[in-house]
C-alpha positions as CSV (number, residue, x, y, z in Angstrom):
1,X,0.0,0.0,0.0
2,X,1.3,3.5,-0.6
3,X,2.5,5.2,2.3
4,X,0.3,7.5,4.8
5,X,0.6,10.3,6.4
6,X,1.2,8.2,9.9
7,X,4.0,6.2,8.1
8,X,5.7,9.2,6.9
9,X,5.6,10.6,11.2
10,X,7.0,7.4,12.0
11,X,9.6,7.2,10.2
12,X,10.7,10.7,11.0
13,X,10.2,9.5,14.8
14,X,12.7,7.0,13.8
15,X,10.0,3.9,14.8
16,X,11.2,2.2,11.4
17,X,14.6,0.9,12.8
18,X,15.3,-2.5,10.8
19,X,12.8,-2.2,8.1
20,X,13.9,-4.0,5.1
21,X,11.5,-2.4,2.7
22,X,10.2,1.5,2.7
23,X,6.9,2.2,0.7
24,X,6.8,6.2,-0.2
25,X,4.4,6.1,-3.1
26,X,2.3,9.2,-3.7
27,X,3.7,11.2,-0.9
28,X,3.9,14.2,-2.7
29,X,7.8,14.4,-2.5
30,X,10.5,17.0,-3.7
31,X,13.7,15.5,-1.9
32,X,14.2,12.3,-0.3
33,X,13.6,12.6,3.6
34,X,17.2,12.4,5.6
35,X,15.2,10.5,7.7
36,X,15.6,7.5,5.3
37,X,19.3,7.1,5.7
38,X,18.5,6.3,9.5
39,X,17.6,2.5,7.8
40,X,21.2,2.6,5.8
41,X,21.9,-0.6,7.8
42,X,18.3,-2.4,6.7
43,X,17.2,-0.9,4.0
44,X,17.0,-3.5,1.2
45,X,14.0,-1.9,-1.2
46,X,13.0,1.6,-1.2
47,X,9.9,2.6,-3.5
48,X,9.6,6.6,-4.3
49,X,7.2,6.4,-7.3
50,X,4.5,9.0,-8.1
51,X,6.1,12.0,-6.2
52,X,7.7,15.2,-7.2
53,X,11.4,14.2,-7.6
54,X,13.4,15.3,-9.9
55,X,16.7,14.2,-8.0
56,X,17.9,12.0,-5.8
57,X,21.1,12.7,-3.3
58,X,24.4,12.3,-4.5
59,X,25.2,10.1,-1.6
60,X,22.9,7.6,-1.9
61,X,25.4,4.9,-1.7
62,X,24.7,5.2,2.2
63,X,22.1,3.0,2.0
64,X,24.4,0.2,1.2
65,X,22.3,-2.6,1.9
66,X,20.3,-1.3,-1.3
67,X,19.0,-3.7,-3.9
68,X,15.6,-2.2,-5.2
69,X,14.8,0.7,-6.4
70,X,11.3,2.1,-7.8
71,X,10.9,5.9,-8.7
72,X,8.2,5.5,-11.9
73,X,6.1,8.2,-12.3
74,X,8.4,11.2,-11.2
75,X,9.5,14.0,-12.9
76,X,13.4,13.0,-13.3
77,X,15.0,14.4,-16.7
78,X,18.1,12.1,-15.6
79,X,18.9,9.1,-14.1
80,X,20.5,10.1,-10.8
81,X,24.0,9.5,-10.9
82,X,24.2,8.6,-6.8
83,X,22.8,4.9,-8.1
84,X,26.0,4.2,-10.0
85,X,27.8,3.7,-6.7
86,X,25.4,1.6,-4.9
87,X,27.1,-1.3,-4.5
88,X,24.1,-3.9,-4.3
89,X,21.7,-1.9,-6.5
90,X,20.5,-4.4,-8.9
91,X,16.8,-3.7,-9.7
92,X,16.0,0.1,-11.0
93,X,12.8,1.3,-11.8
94,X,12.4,4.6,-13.8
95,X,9.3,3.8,-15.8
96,X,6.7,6.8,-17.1
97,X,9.3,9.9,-15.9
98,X,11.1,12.6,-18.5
99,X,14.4,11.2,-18.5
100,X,16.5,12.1,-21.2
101,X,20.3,11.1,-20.2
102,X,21.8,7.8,-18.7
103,X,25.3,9.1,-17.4
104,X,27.6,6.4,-17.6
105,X,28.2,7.3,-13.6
106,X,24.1,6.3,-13.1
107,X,24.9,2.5,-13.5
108,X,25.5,0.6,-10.6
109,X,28.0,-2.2,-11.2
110,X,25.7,-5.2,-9.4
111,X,22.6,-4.0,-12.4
112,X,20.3,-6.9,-13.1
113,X,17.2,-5.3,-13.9
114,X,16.8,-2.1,-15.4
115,X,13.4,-0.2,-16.1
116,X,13.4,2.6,-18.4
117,X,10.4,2.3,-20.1
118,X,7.9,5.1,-21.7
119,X,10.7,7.6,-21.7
120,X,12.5,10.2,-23.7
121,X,16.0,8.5,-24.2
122,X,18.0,8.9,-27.4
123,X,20.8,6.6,-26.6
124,X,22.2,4.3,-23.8
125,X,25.9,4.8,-22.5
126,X,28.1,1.8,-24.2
127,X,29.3,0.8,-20.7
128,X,26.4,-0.6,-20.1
129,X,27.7,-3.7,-21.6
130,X,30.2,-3.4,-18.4
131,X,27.4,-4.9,-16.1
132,X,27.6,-8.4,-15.9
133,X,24.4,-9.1,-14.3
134,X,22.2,-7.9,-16.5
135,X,19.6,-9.9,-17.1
136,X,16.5,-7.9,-18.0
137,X,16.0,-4.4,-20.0
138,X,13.1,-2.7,-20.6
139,X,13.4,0.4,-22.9
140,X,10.3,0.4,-24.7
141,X,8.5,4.0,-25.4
142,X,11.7,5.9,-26.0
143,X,13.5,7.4,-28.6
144,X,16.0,4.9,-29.0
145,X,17.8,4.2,-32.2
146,X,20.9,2.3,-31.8
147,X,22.0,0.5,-28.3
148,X,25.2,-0.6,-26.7
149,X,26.9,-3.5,-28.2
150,X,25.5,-6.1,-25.6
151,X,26.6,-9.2,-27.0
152,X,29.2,-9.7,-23.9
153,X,26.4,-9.5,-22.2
154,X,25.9,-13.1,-21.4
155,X,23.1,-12.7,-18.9
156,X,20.8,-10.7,-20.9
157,X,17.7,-12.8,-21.6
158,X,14.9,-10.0,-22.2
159,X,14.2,-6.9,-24.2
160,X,12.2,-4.7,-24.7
161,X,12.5,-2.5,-27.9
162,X,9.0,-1.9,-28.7
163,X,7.9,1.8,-29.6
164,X,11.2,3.6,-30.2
165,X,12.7,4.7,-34.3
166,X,14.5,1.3,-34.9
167,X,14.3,1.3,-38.6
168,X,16.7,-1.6,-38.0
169,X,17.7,-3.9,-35.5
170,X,21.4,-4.3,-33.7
171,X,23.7,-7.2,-36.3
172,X,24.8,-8.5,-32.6
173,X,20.9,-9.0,-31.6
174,X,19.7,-12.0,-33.1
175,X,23.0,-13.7,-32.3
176,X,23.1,-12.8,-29.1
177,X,23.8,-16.3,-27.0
178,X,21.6,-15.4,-23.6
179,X,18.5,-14.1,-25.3
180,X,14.5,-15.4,-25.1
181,X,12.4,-12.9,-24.5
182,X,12.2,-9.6,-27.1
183,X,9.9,-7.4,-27.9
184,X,10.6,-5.0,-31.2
185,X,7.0,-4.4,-32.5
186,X,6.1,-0.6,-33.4
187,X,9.4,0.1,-34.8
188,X,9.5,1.7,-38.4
189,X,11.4,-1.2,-39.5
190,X,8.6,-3.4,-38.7
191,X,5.9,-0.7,-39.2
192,X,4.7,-1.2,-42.8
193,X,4.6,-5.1,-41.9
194,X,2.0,-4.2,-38.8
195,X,0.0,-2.2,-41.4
196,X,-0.2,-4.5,-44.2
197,X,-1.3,-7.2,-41.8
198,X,-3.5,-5.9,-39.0
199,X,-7.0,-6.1,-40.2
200,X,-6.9,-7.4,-44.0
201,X,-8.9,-10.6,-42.6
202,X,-10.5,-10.2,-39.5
203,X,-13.9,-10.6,-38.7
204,X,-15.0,-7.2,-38.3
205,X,-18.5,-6.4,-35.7
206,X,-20.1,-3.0,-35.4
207,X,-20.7,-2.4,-31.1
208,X,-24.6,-3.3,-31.5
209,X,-23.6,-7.1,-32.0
210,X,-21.7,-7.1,-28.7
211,X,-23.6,-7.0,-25.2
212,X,-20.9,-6.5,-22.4
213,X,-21.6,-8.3,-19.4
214,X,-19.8,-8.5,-16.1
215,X,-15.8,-7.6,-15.6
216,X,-14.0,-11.0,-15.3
217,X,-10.1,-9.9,-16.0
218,X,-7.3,-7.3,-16.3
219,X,-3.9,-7.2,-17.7
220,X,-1.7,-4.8,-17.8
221,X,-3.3,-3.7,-21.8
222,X,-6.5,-3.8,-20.8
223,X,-10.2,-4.9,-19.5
224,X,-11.8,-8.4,-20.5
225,X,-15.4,-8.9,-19.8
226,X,-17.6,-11.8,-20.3
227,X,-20.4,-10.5,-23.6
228,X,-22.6,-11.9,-25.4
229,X,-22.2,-12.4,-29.5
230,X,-25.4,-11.6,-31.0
231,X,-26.5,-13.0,-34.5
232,X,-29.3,-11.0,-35.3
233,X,-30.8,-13.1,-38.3
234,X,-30.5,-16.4,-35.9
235,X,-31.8,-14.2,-33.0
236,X,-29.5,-16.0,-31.0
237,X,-26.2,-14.7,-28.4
238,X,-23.4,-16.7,-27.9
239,X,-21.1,-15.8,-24.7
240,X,-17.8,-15.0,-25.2
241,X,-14.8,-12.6,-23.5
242,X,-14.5,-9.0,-24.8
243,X,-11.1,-7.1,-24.7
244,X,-11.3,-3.6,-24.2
245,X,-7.4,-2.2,-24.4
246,X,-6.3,0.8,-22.6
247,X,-4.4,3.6,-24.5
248,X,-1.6,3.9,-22.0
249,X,1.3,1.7,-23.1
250,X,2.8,-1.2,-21.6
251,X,6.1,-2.0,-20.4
252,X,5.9,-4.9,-24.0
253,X,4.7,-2.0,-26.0
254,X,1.6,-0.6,-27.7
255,X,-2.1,-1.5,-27.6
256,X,-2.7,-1.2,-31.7
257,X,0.2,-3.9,-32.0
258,X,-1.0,-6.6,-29.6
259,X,-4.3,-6.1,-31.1
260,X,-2.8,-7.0,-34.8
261,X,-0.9,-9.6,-33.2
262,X,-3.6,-11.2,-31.4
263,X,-5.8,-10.9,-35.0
264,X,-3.4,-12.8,-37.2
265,X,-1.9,-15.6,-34.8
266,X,-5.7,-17.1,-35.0
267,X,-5.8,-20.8,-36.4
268,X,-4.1,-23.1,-34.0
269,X,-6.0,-24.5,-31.5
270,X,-3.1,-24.1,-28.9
271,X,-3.5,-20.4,-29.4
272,X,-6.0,-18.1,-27.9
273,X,-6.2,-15.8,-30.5
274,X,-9.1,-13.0,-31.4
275,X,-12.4,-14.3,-33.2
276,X,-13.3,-10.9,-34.1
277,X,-12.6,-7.3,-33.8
278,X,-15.0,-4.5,-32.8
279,X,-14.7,-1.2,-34.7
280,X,-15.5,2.2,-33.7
281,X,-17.5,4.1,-36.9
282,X,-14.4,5.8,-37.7
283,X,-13.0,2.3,-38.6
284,X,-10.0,1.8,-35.5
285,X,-10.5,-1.4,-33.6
286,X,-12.4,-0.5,-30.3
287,X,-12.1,-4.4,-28.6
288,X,-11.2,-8.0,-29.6
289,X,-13.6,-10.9,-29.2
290,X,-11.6,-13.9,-27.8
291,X,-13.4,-17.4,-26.5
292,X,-14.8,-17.6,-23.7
293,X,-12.8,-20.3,-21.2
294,X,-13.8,-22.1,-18.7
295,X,-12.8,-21.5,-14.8
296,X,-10.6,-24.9,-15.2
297,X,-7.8,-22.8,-17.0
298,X,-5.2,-21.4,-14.9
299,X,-2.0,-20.1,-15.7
300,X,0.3,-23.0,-15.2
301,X,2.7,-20.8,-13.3
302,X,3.5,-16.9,-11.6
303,X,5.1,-14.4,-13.4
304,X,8.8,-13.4,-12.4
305,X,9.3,-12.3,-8.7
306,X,12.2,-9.4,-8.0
307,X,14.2,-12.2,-6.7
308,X,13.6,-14.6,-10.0
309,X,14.3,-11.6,-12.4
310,X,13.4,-13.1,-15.8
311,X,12.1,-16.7,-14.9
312,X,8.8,-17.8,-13.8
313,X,7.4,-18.9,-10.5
314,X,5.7,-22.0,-10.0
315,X,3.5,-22.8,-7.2
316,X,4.3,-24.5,-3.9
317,X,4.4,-28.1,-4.3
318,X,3.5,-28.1,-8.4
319,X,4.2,-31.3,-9.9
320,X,3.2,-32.8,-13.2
321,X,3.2,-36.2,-14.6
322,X,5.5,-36.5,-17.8
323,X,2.5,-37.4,-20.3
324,X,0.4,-34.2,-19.3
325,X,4.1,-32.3,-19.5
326,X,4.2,-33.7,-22.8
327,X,0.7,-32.4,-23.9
328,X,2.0,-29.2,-22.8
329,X,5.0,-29.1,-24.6
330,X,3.9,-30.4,-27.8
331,X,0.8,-28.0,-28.0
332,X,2.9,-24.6,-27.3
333,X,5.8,-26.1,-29.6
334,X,2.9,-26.0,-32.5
335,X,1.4,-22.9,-31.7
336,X,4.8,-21.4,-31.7
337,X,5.8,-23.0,-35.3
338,X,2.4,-21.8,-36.4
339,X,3.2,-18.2,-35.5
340,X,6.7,-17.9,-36.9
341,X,5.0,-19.9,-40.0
342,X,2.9,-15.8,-40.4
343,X,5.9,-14.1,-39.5
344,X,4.9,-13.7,-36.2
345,X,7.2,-13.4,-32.7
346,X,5.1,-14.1,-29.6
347,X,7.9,-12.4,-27.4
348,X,6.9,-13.7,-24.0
349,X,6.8,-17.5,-24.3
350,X,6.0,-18.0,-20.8
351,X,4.5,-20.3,-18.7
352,X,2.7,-17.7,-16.9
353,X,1.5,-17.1,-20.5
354,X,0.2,-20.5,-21.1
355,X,-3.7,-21.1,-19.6
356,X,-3.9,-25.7,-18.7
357,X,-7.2,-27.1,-17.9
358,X,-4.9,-29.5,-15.9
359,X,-5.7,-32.6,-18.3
360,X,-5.2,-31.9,-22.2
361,X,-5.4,-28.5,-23.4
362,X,-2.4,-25.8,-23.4
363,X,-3.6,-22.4,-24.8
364,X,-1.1,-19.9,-25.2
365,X,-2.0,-16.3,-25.0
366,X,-0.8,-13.2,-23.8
367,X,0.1,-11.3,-27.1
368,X,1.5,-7.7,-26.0
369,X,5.1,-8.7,-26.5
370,X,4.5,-10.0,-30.1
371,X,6.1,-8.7,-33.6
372,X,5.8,-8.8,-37.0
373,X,9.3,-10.2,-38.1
374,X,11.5,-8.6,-41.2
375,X,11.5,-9.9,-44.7
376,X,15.1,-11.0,-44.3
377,X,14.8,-15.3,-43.8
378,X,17.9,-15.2,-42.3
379,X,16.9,-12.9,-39.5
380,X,13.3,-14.6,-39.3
381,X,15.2,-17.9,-38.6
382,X,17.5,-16.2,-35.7
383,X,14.4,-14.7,-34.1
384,X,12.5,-18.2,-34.1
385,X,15.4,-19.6,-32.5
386,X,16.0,-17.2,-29.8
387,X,12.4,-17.4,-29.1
388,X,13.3,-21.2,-28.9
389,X,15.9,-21.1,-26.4
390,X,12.7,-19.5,-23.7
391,X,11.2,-22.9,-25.2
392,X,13.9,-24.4,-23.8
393,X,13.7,-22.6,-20.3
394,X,10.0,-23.6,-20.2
395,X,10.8,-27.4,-20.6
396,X,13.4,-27.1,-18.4
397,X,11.0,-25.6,-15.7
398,X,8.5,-28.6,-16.5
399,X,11.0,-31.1,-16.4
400,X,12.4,-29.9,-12.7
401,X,8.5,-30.5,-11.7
402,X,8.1,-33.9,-13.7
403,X,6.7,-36.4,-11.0
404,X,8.8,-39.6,-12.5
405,X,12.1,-38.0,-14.0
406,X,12.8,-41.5,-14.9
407,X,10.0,-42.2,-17.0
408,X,11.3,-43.3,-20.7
409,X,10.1,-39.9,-22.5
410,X,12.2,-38.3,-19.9
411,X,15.9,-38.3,-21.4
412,X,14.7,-36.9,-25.0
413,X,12.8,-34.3,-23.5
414,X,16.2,-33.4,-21.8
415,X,18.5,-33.5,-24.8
416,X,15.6,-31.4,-26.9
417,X,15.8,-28.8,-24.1
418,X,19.7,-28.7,-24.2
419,X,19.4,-28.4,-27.6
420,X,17.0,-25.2,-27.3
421,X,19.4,-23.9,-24.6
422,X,22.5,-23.7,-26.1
423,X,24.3,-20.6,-27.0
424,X,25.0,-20.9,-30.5
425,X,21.6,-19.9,-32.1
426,X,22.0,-21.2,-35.4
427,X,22.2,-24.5,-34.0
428,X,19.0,-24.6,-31.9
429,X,16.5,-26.1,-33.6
430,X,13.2,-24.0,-35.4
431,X,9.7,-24.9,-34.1
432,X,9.2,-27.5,-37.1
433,X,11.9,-29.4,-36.1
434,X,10.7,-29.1,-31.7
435,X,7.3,-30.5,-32.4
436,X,8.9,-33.3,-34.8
437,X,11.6,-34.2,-31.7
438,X,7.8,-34.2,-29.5
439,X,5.8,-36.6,-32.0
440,X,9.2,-39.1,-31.5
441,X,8.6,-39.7,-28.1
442,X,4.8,-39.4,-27.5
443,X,3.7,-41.3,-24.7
444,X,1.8,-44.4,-25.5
């Protein structure tokens, strides 16, 4: 929860001695309290988002037990460059504020997650290939047009490029040995592919066909509520879940491009993709119609934790017999060869992002992440194989649950995950070839 008034008193009273974590969201704050550096021997995570800051103190480095840092939402032009000498700063949050600059000085050396979306950045200092720990960089809704060589970057296994004047990616990029996760839609160089794409074939409904019911979801994109279809010459409604998208972007990137996304990935029955799209009378797509599920889906796991970074978190206890781990694998491996069949990245193939009815059905949904992938065949085969190394991570998470790791399907589902893990990426294996390696060991 945001911090009071009464928290505020007691930390200037000094009645926070040992806190570990220090909320100060929406406090209405120009300068950091000195009070705060009282905790310099705790203070693990400190959250200043939605204030008035514009800087923080040059000797912030007293809080030297600091590891997490939030201050979205404020004013900064700059990122402070007190955080470059926190020692055991890893996480920084910056998302939604003015910033312009990253000074060289502003990086901490122990940097493993770094939030810079919805910005006004031109250009990232090259040292930040100098941070070791990197593992996850989000920079979409910038002004980016070039990036640091990151390729001795071994750690990095997300990015987030979306919304910024790319007209063409990094040569290191789709080489790059650590990578799973990127996001590069609503770039120019993928912007004419977006367009030529985005509606051609979709079912289109005028608002009068949809009846909106209750609220049964939100993502961070937007609202989903259960609605009714109506066929007017059958007289007849058929219920089904209605996507209304916000216009504020994500951290993956922009509304219009998920929407596209989510339009021409339909076909597979692995994927849950749009039926339909809902136009406003000037045209532009007001919602998407997607099925209707059942309460049996879940999301077969959490999404990352600060601690995790970049991996997913599964629930206490979760453990899944090797045949239904196989039903899991084999449907997201198809859905996956389907998309890159269009052209089409999914960008966070997740477990979180898969929905299992606990028996036989894997959906995989989830499309604000997604792209439209360049002409070039060379660079489309890259992308589908760094998108196949998080196919790797994801069997390699199923395979640590497996309840019989010595069943017989077992030690092939191993070597296919190696095989989608290793560094070289023109030696991992395309989705084709994944769901072929499945069919060879299907259980009996």
């Amino acid at each position: 929860m945001p911090a009071t008034p009464a928290l505020l008193s007691a930390l200037r009273r000094g009645d926070l001695q040992g806190a570990h974590r220090l909320d100060l969201r929406h406090c209405d704050l120009e300068t950091l309290p000195d009070e705060v550096f009282a905790l310099a021997d705790t203070l693990e995570e400190l959250d200043l988002s939605h204030n008035r800051l514009t800087r923080l103190p040059d000797d912030l480095a007293r809080l030297h037990r600091l590891r997490i840092l939030f201050a979205s939402g404020n004013p900064f032009t700059a990122l402070p460059t007190g955080l470059g000498a926190c020692g055991q700063l890893e996480l920084v949050g910056f998302r939604g504020c003015q910033i312009e600059a990253v000074d060289a000085q502003a990086l901490s050396p122990a940097l493993r997650w770094l939030i810079l979306t919805d910005n006004r950045l031109a250009r990232l200092p090259d040292t930040l290939a100098e941070r070791p720990r990197l593992e996850k960089l989000m920079l979409s809704g910038n002004h980016l047009e070039t990036l640091p060589d990151l390729r001795d970057s071994p750690r990095l296994a997300l990015l987030r490029l979306a919304a910024n004047r790319f007209t063409t990616l990094p040569g290191w990029l789709d080489t790059h040995p650590g990578l799973a996760w990127i996001a590069p839609a609503g770039n120019p160089f993928v912007h004419r592919i977006f367009h030529s794409l985005s509606v051609r074939d979709a079912v289109t409904l005028s608002p009068c066909q949809i009846r909106e019911d209750h609220l049964i979801g939100e993502g961070a994109s937007g609202l989903i509520h259960k609605s009714w279809w109506r066929d007017a010459a059958a007289a007849t409604e058929r219920p089904v879940a209605l996507k209304r998208f916000k216009s504020a972007m994500t951290s993956d990137g922009l509304p219009d491009c998920e929407q596209a996304a989510c339009l021409a990935a339909a076909g597979h029955p692995a994927i849950l993709a749009a039926e339909a799209r809902v136009a406003a009378p000037d045209g532009r797509t007001e919602a998407l119609v997607l099925p209707l599920l059942g309460p049996e889906f879940r999301p077969l796991a959490g999404p990352p934790s600060l601690a995790s970074c970049s991996r997913d978190v599964y629930a206490e206890g979760f453990r899944i017999p090797v045949d239904k781990l196989w039903t899991i694998l084999s449907s997201i491996a198809g859905a996956a060869a389907h998309l890159h069949g269009r052209g089409l990245m999914h960008g966070d193939l997740y477990a979180h992002n898969i929905l299992w009815n606990g028996q036989d059905r894997a959906l995989l949904s989830d499309f604000g992440a997604a792209s439209f992938l360049p002409d070039d065949d060379r660079r489309r085969a890259r992308f589908e194989r760094l998108e196949a190394r998080a196919f790797g991570f994801l069997a390699e998470e199923l395979l640590a649950h497996a309840e019989d790791r010595h069943a017989p399907a077992v030690t092939p589902l191993q070597a296919l995950r190696d095989a989608c893990l290793q560094p070289e990426v023109d030696r991992r294996p395309g989705f084709d070839e994944i769901s072929r390696a499945l069919q060879a060991v299907a259980p009996v």
